[in-house]
C-alpha positions in Angstrom: 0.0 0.0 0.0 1.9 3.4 0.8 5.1 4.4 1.6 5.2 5.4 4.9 8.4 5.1 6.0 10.0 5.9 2.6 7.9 9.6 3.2 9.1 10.0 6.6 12.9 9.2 5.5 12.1 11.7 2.6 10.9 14.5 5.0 14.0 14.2 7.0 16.1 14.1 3.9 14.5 17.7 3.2 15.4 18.9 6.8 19.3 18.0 6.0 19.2 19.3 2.8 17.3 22.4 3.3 17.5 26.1 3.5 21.3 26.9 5.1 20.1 30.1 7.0 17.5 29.5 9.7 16.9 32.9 10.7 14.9 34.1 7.2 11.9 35.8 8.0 8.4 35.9 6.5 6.5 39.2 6.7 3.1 38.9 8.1 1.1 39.4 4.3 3.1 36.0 2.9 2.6 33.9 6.2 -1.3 34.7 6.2 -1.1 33.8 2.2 0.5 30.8 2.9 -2.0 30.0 6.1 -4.7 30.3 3.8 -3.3 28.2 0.4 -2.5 25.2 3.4 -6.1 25.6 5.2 -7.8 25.6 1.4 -5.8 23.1 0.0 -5.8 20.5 3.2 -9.5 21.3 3.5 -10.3 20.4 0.1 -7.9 17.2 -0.7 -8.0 15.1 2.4 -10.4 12.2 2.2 -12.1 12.6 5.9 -10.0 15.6 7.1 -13.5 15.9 9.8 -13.1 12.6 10.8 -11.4 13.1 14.2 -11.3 16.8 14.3 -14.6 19.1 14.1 -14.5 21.3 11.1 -15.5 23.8 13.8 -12.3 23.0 16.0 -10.2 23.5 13.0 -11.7 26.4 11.6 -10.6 28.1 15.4 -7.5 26.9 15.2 -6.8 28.4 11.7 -7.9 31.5 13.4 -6.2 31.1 16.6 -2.8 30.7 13.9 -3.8 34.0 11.8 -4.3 36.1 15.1 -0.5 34.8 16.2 1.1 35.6 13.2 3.1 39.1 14.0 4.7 42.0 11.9 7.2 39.3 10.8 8.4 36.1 12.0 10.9 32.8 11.3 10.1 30.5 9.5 10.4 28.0 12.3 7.9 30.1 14.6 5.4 29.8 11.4 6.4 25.9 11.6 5.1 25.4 15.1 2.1 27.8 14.5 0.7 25.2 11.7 1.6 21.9 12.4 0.0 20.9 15.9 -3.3 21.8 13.0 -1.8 19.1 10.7 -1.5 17.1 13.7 -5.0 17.1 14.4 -6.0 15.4 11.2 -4.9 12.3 12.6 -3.7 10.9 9.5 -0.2 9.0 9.5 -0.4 9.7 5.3 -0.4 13.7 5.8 2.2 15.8 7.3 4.8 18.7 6.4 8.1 19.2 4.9 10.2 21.4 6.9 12.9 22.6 4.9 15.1 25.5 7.0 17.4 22.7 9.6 21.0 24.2 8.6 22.8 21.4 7.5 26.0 23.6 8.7 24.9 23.8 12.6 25.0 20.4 15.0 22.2 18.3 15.8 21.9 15.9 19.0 24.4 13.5 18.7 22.8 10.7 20.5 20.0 8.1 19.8 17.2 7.8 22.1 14.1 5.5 23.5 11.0 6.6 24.5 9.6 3.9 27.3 6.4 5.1 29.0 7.1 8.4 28.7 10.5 7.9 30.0 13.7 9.1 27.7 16.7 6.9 27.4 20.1 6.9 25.9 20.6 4.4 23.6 23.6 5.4 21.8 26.1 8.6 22.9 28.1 9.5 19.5 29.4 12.3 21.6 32.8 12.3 22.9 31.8 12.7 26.6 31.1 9.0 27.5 30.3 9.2 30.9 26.8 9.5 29.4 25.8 5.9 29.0 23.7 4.2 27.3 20.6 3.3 29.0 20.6 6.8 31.1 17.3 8.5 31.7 17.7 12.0 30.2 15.7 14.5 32.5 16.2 17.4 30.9 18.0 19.0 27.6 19.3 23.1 27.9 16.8 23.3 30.7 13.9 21.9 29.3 12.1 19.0 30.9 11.9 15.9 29.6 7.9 15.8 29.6 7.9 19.5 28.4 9.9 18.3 25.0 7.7 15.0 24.8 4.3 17.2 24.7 5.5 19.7 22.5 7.0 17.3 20.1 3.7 14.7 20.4 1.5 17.9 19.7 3.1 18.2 15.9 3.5 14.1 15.2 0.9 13.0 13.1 -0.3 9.6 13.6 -3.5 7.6 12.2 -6.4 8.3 14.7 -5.6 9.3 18.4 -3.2 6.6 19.1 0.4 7.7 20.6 2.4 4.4 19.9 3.2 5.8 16.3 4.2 9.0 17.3 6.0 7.9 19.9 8.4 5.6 17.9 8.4 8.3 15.7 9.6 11.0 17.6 12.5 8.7 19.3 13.7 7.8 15.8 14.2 11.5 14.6 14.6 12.9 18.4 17.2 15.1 16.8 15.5 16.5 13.8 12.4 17.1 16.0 14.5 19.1 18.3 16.4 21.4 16.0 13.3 21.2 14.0 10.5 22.4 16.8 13.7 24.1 19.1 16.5 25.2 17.6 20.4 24.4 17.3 22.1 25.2 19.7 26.6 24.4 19.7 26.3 22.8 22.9 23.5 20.4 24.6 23.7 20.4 28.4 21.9 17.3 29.4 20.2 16.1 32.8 20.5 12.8 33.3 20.3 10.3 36.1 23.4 7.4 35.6 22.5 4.1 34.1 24.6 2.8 36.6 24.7 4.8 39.7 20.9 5.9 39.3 23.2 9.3 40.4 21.9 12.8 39.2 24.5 14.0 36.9 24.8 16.6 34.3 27.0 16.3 31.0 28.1 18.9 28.0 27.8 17.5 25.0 28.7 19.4 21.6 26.5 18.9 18.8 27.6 17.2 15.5 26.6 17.9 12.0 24.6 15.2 10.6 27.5 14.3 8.1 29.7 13.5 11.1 26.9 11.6 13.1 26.6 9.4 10.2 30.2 8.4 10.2 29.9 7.7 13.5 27.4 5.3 12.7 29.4 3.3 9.5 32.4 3.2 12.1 30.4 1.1 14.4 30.0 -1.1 11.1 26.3 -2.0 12.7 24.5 -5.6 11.4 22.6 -4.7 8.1 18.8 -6.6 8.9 17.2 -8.3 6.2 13.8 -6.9 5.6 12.3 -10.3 5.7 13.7 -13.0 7.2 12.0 -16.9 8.2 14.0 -19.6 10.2 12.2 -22.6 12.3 13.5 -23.4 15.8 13.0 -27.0 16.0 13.3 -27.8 19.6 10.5 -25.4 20.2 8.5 -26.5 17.4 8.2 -22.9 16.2 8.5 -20.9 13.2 9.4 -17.2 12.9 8.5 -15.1 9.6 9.8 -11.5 10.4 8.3 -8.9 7.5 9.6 -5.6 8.5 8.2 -3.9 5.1 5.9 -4.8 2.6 7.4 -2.2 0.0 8.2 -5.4 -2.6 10.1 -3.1 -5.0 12.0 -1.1 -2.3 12.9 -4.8 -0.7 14.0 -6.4 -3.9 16.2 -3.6 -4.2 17.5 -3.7 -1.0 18.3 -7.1 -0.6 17.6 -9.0 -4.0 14.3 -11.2 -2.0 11.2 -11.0 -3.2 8.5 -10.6 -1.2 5.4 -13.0 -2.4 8.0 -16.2 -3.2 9.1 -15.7 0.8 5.7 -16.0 2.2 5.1 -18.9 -0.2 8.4 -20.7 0.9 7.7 -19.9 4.3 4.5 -21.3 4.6 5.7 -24.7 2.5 8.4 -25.0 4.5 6.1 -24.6 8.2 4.0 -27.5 6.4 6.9 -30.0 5.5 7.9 -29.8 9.0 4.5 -30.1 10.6 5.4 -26.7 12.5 2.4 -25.9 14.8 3.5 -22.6 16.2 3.9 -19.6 14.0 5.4 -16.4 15.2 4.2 -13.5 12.2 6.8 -10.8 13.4 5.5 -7.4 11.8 7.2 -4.8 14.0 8.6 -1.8 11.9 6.2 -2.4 9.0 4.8 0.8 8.1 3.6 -1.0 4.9 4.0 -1.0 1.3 2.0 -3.1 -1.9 -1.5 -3.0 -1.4 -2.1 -6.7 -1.9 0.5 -7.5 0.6 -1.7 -8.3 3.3 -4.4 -10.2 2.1 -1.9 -12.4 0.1 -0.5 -12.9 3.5 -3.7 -13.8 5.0 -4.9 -16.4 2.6 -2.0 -18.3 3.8 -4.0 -18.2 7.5 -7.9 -18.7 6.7 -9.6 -21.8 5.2 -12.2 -19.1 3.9 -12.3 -16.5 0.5 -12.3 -13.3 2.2 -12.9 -9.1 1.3 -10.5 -6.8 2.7 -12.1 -3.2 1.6 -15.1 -2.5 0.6 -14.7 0.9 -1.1 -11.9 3.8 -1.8 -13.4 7.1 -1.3 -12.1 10.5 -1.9 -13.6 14.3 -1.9 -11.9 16.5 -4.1 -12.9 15.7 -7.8 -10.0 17.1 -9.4 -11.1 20.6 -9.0 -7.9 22.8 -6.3 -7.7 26.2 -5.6 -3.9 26.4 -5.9 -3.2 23.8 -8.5 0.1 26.0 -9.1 1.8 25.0 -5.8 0.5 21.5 -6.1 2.4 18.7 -7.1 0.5 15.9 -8.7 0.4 13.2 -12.0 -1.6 15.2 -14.6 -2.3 11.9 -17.0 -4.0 9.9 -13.7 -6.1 12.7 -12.4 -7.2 13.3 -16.0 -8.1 9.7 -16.3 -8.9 9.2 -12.7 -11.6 12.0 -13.3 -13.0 10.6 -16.3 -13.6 6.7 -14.6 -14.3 7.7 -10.7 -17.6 8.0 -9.8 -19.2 10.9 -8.2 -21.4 10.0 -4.5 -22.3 14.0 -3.8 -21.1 17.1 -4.3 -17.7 15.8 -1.1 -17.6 12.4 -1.6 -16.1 10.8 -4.9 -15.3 6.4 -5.4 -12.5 5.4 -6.7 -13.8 2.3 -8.9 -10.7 0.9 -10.5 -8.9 -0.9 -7.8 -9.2 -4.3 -7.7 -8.5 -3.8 -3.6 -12.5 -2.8 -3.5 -13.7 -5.5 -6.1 -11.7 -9.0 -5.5 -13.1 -11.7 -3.4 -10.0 -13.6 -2.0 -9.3 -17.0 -2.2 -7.8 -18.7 1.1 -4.8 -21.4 0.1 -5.1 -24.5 -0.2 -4.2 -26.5 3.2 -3.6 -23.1 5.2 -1.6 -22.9 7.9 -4.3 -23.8 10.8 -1.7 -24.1 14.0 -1.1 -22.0 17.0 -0.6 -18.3 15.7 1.1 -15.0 17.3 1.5 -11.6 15.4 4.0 -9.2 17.1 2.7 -5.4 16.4 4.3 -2.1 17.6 3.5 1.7 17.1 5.2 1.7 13.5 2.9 -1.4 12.5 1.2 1.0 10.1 -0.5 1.7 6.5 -1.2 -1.5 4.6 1.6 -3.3 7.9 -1.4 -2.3 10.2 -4.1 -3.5 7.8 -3.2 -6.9 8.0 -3.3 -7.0 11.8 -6.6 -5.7 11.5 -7.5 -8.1 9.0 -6.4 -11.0 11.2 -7.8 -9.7 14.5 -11.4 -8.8 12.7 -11.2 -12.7 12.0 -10.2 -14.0 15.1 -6.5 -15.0 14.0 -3.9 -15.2 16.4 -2.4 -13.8 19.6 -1.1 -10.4 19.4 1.8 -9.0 21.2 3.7 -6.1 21.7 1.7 -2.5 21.7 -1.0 -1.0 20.2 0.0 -1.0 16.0 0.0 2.7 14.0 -2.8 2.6 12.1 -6.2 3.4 12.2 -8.0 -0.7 12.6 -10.7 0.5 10.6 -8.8 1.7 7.6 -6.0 4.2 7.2 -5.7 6.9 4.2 -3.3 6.9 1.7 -2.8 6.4 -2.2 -2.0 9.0 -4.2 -0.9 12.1 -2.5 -0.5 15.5 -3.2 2.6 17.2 -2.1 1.9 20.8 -1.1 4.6 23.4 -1.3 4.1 27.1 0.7 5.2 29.6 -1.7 6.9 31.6 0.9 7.8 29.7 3.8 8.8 26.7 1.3 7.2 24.4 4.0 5.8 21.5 2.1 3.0 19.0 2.9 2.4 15.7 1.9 -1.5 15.2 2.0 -3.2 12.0 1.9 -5.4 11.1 -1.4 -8.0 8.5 -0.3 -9.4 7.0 2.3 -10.2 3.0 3.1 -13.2 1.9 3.8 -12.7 -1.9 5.0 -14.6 -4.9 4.4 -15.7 -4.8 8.1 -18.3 -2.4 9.9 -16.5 0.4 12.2 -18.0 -0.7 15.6 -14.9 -1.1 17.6 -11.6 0.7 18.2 -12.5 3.8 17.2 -9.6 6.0 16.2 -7.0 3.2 17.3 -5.3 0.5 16.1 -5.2 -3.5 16.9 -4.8 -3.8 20.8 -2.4 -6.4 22.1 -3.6 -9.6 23.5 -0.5 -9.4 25.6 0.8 -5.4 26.1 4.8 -6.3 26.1 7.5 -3.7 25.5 11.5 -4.1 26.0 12.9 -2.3 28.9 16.2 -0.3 28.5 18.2 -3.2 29.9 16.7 -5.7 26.8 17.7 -3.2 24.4 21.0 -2.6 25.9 21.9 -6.4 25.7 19.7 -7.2 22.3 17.2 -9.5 24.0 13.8 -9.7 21.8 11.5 -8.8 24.5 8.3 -9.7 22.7 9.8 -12.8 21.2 10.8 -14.5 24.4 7.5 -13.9 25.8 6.0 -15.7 22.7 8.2 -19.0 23.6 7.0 -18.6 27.4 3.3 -18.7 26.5 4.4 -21.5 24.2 6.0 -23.8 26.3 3.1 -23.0 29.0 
């Protein structure tokens, strides 16, 4: 389906890459023109932009935005004026482009975990070491550790009101989100109580460009991971088939497998060896082909199946600003011609064999003992196929609650918007899902875990799988 994480690697790309001088100004007459081209042009492409938020609540909060806007301002005040409204469309698929990080200033040089709302050091590229991995940082230049977590969860998008996806989100780019939503600084005084000691202690670290943080990285020469990966532990009569993307392109490209003749082996080779525990391992799949997930399914039903019933979408081809509006000319002008027209909002999208195929389960499908790990970036077309097995009653699900939206997530073809003066961009999301399923549960969330199981610091610190060795307990029970 979409490509999630490809987008949100993009984005960041455009934050390294970006506008050198971070202090450029926009006077009050182009940030109110480009307020209004993003409020028009959200308002009329998003597929259910009043699905979580009133279109009175946004319409304040476009005012609230216009009312702050001074004289003049930076471009990064403007930034965290409009996206906690972005935010609030609850879509994972639509989010902005910031593009004025200097590339010549430092960033954060450390990697960080976010475990219930607590902030860890994973990695310290710095060179003051006595800031170990797996300290709690308690603070950053004086700001609190729950101050930087509210302001930075205000701005992540996610799909519906979840926090697991913004959460992993947030400690993946903690560094962009801070020089992003903060600024950057030469020097990071950090808080910190001692992985060891549990001692208060305070440490200077100087920040690093992002060139030098990633030869940091490559000197650590750190494991390469397969995107999909399938081994069988005998002695434990259980099989393992990780699928960390469904992106089949991106992961030929990668890695030369191919996506569809892995989950066929896999599933052969489970039924050769009379394997009766399966562990479907889908952490870190924010998605990718759209038939990825029932494909994967059929191999887990003995019955022909839907999976959507119906791609909807509301603006009909007709923008405001079509000149600051990136999109496929060809497609829209045949997408325009074929779609079919609900009201005056509401448009079908009738040529996706998604909305029209009745799938046929496998012969002899797998029918053993079956557990799905899930996590917040278990999103897009990742998260439809945990809702697709849960809404059937397939398997034991552990981990946390996935990204996306269990009753069907946006995305398809999106329009990139880019502000004329600001240069901000936004990726907006082109339709919406409407799944084979009634939305009666789970409103605005994603799959809930059978089991709620998480890593603590110490598992990451010393590479145990958490989630997996809780599986093999529940097994061997």
């Amino acid at each position: 389906m979409t490509r999630l994480l490809t987008l949100i690697i993009f984005l960041w790309t455009q934050l390294a890459v970006g506008q050198p001088d971070a202090r450029d100004l926009l006077t009050k007459e182009s940030a109110l023109e480009d307020l209004t081209i993003l409020e028009t042009s959200l308002l009329e492409i998003h597929p259910s932009i009043y699905r979580y938020t009133s279109k009175n609540e946004f319409k304040r909060d476009f005012e609230n935005a216009r009312n702050a806007i001074k004289q003049s301002l930076r471009i990064i005040e403007f930034s965290n004026l409009v996206a906690p409204i972005i935010a609030k469309v609850h879509c994972g698929h639509t989010f902005t482009i910031v593009s004025y990080v200097d590339e010549n200033k430092g960033l954060l040089p450390l990697e960080v975990k976010l475990i219930n709302d607590r902030l860890f050091v994973l990695k310290n590229y710095s060179s003051r070491k006595e800031l170990l991995p797996g300290s709690e940082i308690l603070e950053i230049n004086g700001i609190p550790t729950a101050n930087l977590l509210r302001n930075f969860r205000s701005k992540a998008v996610s799909d519906g009101y979840g926090l697991t996806f913004k959460d992993r989100t947030i400690e993946k780019y903690f560094r962009e989100n801070f020089a992003t939503y903060i600024n950057q600084p030469d020097s990071f005084q950090i808080s910190f109580e001692d992985y060891e000691t549990k001692n208060f202690k305070i440490a200077t670290i100087e920040a690093l460009t992002n060139e030098s943080i990633r030869r940091k990285v490559e000197d650590l020469h750190p494991a390469e991971e397969k995107p999909l990966d399938f081994y069988i532990t005998k002695e434990k009569n259980v099989a393992v088939l990780k699928l960390r993307s469904f992106m089949a392109k991106g992961i030929k490209k990668q890695s030369g497998q191919n996506l569809k003749k892995v989950i066929k082996k896999s599933f052969e080779e489970m039924e050769k060896n009379k394997v009766n525990n399966l562990v479907i391992d889908i952490r870190w799949n924010t998605g990718g082909k759209a038939s990825a997930a029932p494909l994967l399914f059929s191999y887990l039903t003995n019955k022909d199946f839907k999976f959507k019933r119906k791609l909807i979408f509301r603006h009909g081809y007709r923008f405001s600003y079509p000149e600051y509006l990136n999109r496929n000319k060809f497609n829209d002008w045949v997408n325009k011609n074929l779609d079919k027209k609900i009201n005056d909002s509401t448009y079908e999208w009738t040529h996706h064999r998604n909305t029209k195929k009745t799938y046929k389960a496998k012969n002899n499908p797998y029918d053993g003992n079956l557990y799905i790990i899930i996590n917040g970036m278990t999103a897009s077309s990742g998260a439809e196929f945990a809702a697709l097995a849960h809404v059937n009653g397939k398997g034991i699900f552990v981990g946390e609650e996935s990204g996306g939206d269990y009753n069907g997530v946006n995305g398809y073809d999106r329009t990139y918007l880019q502000l004329p003066h600001s240069k901000i961009g936004l990726t907006i999301a082109g339709w919406r899902s409407i799944m084979a399923w009634d939305e009666t549960k789970y409103i605005g969330h994603g799959v809930p875990p059978t089991y709620e199981v998480y890593p603590e610091i110490k598992d990451l610190l010393t590479g145990q799988d958490t989630e997996l060795k809780f599986i093999y307990a529940l097994i061997k029970k």
